[in-house]
N, C-alpha and C positions, 0 to 999 in steps of 0.2 A: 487116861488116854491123852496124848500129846497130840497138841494142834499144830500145822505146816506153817514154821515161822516166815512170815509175814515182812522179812528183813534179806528173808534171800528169794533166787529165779524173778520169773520178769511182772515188771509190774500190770502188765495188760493182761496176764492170765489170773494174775489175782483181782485183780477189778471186775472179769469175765465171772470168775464163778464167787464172787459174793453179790454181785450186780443185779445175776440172771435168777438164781434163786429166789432173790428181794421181789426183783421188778413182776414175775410170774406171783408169787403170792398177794403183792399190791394188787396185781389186776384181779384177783379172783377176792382180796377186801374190800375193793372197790365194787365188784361186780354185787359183795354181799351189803355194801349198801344200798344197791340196785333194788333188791330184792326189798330191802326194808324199803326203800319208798315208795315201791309200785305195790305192795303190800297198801301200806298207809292211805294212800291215793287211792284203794281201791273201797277204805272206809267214806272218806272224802276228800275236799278238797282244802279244807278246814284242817284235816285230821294230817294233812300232808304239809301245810302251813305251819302247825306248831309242831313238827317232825323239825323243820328248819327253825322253828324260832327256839325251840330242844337244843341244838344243838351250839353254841356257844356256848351255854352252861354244861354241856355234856362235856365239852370238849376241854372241859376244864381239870376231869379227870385224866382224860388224855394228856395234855399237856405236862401236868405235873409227874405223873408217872411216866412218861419219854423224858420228860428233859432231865428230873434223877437218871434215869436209866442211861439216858447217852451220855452226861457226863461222868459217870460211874466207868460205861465202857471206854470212855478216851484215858480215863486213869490208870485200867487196868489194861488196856493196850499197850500205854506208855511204859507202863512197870515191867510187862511183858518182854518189851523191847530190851529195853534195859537191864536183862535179866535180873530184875529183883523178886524172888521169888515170895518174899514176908509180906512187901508192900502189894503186889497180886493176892498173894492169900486175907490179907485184910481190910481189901478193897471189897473183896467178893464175899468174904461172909458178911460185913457191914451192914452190904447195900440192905439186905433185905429185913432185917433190925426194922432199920432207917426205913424202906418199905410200908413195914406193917404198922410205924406209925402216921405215916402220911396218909395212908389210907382210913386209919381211925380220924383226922382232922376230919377230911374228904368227907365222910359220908356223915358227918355231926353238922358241917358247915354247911355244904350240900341240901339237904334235907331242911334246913330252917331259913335258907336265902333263896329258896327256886323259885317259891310264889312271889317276894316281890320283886326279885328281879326280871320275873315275865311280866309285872304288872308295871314296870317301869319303861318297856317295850310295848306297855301300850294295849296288851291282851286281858279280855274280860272274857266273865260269861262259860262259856262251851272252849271256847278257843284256848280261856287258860285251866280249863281243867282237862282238856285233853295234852297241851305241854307237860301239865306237871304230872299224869298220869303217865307220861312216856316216861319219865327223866327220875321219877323216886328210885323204879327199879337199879335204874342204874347206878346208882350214887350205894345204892345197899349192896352193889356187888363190886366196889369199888376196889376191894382187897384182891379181887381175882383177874385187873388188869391193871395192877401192879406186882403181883406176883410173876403174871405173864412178861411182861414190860423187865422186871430186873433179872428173871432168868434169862432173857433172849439179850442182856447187856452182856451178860458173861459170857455166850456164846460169839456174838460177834466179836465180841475184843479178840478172840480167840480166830477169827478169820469163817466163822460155821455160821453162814444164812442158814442154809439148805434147812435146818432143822425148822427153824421159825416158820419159813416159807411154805413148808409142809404144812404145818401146821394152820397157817392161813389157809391153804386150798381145802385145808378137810372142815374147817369152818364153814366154808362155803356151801360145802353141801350139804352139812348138818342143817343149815339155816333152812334153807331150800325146804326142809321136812320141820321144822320149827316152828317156824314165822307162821302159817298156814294152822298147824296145827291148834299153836295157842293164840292166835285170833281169832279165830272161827269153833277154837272146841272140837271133843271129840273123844273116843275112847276114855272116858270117864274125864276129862278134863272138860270145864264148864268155861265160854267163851269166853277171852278176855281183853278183846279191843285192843286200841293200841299199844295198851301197859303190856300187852303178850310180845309183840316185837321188842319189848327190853330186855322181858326173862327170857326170851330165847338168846340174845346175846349177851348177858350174867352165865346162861346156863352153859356159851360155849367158850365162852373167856373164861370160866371154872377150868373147864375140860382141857383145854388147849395150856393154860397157868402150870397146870398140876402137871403135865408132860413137858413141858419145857423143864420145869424144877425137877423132874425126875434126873430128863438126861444129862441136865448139871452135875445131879448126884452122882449119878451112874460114870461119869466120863474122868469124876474123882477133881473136877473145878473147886469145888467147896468139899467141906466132911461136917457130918452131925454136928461135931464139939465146936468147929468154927459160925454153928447159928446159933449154938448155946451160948456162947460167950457173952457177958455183961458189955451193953454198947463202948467203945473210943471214942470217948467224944471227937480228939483230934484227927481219927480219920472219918468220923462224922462230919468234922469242920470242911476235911477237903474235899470231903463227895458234896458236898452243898454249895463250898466255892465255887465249883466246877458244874454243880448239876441246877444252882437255884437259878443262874441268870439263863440260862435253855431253858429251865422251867417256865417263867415268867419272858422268856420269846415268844415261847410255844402259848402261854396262856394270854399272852397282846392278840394272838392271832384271833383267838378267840371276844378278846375284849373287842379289835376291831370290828369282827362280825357283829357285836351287840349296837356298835355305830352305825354301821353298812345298813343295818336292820330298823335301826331307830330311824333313818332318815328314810329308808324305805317305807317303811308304815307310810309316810305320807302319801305313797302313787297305792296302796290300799293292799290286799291281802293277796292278790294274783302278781305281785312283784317280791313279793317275800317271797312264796314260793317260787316262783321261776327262779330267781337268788339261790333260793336249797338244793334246788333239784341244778342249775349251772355250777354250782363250786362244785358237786358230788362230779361231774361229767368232767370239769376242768382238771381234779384225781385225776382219770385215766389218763391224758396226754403229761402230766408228771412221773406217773409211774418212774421212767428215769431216771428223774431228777433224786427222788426219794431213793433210789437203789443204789446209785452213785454216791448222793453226802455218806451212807450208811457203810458204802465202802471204804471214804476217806474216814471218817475214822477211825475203823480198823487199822487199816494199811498204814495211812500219816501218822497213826497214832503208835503203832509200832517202830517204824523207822524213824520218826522226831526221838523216841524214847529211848534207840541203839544209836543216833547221831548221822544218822544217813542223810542229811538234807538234802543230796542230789535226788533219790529216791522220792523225797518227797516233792520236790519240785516235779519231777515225772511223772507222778501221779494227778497232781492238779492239770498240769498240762494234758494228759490224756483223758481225764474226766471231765475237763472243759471241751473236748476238741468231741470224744464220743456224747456227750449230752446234746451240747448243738446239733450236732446230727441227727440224733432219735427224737427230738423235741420239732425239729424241721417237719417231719416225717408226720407226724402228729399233729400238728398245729393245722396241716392241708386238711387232715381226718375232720378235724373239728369243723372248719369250714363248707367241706363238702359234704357231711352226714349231721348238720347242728340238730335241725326238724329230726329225723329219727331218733335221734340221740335222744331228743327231750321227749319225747312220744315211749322210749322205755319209760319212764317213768310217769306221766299222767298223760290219761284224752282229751283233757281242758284244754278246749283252743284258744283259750285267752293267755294261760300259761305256757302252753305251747310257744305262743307265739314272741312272748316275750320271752322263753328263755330261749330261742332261737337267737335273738335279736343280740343278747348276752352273749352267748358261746362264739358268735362269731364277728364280736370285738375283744373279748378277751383270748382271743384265736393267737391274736398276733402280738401277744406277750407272754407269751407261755415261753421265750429265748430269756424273759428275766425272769421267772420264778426258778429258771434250770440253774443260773448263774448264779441268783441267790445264795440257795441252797450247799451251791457247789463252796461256794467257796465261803459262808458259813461252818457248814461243814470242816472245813479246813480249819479253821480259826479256831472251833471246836478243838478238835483234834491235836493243837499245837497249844491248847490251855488258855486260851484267851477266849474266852465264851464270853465276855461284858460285850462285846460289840454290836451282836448277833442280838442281845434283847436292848439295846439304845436304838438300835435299827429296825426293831420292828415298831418300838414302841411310836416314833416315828412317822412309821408308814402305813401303821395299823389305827393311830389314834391319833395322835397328835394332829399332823396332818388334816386326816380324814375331818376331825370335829371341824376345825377351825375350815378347809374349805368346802365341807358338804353344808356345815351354816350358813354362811355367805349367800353360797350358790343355792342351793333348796330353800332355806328357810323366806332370805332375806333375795334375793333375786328371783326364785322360782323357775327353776330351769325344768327340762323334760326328762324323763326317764333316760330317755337313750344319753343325752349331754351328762346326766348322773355315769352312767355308765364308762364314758369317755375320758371322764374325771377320775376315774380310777384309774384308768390307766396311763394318766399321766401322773399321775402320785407314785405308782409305782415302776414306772422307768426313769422317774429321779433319782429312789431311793436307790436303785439298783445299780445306777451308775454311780454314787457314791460308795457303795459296798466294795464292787470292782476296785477300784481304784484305793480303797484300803487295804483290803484282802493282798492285793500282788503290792503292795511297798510292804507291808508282811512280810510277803514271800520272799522279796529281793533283798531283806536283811542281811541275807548272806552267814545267819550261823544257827546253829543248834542254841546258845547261852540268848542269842535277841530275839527268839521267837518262845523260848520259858519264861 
């Protein structure tokens, strides 16, 4: 099956329908992390604490298997473009080699660093056997959300959200019947606390993996003999040039949470949480942002790769000009619903309150996580991914250590002034992004942006 090249008709309907598939599945990934925390919250308020202190190390799978996977899809976009049809086919059987060994690292590394790295955040007792009861699961079922992750790279390059996005909303409901069932027990299943909220998402990143890889197969992207193939190293070399520094973006993101977290310990365990339960909410009003970068590299990555740069200029320009607008839209949401917002997720009025307090000053920067992205994305997309991880590293750690020390350790500021302080780290960083991202852009050729 032939996908709708990506190099001809107008670039607003292609942004339209990879955007809208994306950003409707986000919401309903997001909604299914809803569901795990109000679950978790509903063990304790401890048990919802190390849900968030879970997650940097979680998300360390995540990272690594997205940032392969998207730099994977900007390679086989570009190839696409460029009608090279050898370098597509060897990008796309590759990845998934390459895949099923990161995920062997993953869950060997995983599994023997989780305890002390909660214990280096500070958690003992109850606290750290309920994080590392949530997080084994996960790390064991590491293969099946990179399986997920590198089939939905070969779809996108190809211009096909819809399939993914599917696939997200039917996660959502699976969970809904899941989450429930394996924490509390039931039809011969014996309860299992929070470790059941992970095997119910192993058990639907299984599900959801193995149907993406089908319809890879089935659409005739990859064939049998191309996963049989003894690995290339040298197209090994380039799916890593392209995909390690995304990787290690995406895994800053993560290191900086374990900063955000480490200095938060200090204001005590009702500000970790309110922190888990406000990123998980600051998702929705991104939605976006995340549906747009995943369109430019499709789109940019096609037309950079057939030499269209007007095309591709047209495309940033309209994903900047439509983000700002949906993120606008959003940002009032946040504002005006923060308290309910936080209320899906726990009845702790103390956490309540604080992440109220959270949602709506991170309200009014949710214009630079869309910009970010966008034009990340881009830079992605046009092969220059080193940027996108010196700029988080940056904004996620660098930064953060040097002036959350300062300020917390050694001044002693208040929560909310903590809070404040993120957001001025990160409307520096982002106006330095801008302002690299378009002299990029105004290079003016196809040969200074490879």
């Amino acid at each position: 099956m032939k996908s709708t090249p990506l190099t001809e008709g107008p670039i607003s309907t292609h942004i339209r329908n990879i955007t809208l598939p994306l950003s409707v599945g986000f919401l309903f990934n997001t909604m299914y992390n809803v569901v795990d925390s109000f679950y978790a919250g509903q063990v304790s308020t401890q048990a919802l604490a190390a849900m968030a202190l879970s997650f940097p190390v979680f998300f360390v799978i995540i990272a690594l298997s997205q940032g392969v996977a998207r730099g994977s899809s900007a390679l086989i976009a570009n190839a696409i473009g460029a009608g090279d049809a050898d370098k597509e086919e060897a990008y796309s059987g590759q990845v998934f080699s390459l895949g099923f060994l990161f995920s062997i690292i993953i869950t060997a590394a995983g599994l023997a660093s989780a305890i002390p790295l909660f214990q280096l955040l500070g958690a003992g007792g109850n606290y750290l056997e309920l994080a590392n009861a949530y997080v084994r699961p996960l790390f064991w079922g590491a293969g099946f959300f990179l399986l997920s992750s590198m089939s939905n790279a070969i779809l996108l390059a190809h211009g096909d959200s819809r399939t993914f996005g599917m696939v997200l909303v039917a996660g959502f409901f699976a969970n809904l019947v899941l989450d429930p069932w394996f924490l509390y027990g039931g039809f011969g299943l014996p309860p299992m606390g929070l470790a059941g909220i992970a095997w119910a998402t192993v058990i639907i990143q299984g599900l959801g993996g193995l149907y993406l890889f089908a319809t890879v197969l089935r659409r005739g992207y990859i064939q049998i003999p191309q996963l049989l193939e003894w690995p290339q190293l040298k197209i090994y070399g380039e799916i890593l040039h392209q995909g390690i520094p995304t990787a290690f973006n995406m895994m800053s993101i993560a290191l900086g949470f374990f900063v955000s977290t480490y200095y938060l310990n200090s204001y005590g365990e009702v500000a970790v949480a309110a922190f888990g339960v406000g990123t998980r909410i600051e998702q929705m009003a991104l939605l976006p942002a995340l549906g747009l970068s995943s369109a430019i590299i499709s789109i940019v990555g096609q037309n950079n790769g057939a030499g269209r740069l007007d095309r591709v200029q047209e495309c940033v320009s309209l994903c900047i000009k439509y983000g700002l607008v949906l993120v606008a839209g959003a940002s009032v949401m946040l504002l005006c619903f923060a308290t309910p917002l936080v209320r899906l997720f726990t009845k702790d009025p103390a956490v309540v309150e604080v992440g109220t307090t959270y949602i709506r000053i991170m309200a009014f920067i949710q214009w630079a996580y869309v910009m970010t992205f966008i034009h990340t994305g881009y830079l992605q997309a046009v092969k220059k991914p080193l940027y996108g991880f010196v700029e988080s590293v940056i904004r996620k750690i660098i930064l953060p250590i040097g002036v959350f020390h300062l300020l917390v350790t050694v001044v002693g500021i208040v929560l909310t002034t903590f809070f404040y302080t993120m957001v001025a780290i990160n409307v520096v960083m982002t106006a330095a992004t801008i302002l690299y991202a378009q002299w990029v852009l105004r290079r003016g050729s196809k040969a200074s942006i490879r």
